[in-house]
C-alpha positions, 0 to 999 in steps of 0.5 A: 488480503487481496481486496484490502491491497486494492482498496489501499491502491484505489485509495491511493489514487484517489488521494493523488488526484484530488489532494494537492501533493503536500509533504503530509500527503506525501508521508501518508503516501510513503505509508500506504506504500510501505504496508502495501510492500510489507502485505507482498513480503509476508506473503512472499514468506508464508508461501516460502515456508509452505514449501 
């Protein structure tokens, strides 16, 4: 999960860079962000319920 999370970051960065910010641009963004914090939320649970 960790190297997926990073790719997804690096992609991220690379899009804001070379990639005017358009609205589509902006709705992918919100997209990788929204899977990116949906990624941490799970592991937040899985770890609570190791416990």
């Amino acid at each position: 999960m960790k190297t997926a999370s990073k790719e997804l970051q690096k992609l991220r960065t690379m899009a804001e860079t070379s990639l005017s910010k358009t609205a589509e641009l902006q709705q992918v963004l919100a997209q990788i962000e929204a899977n990116l914090s949906r990624a941490e939320s799970q592991k937040v649970i899985k770890k609570k319920n190791e416990k």
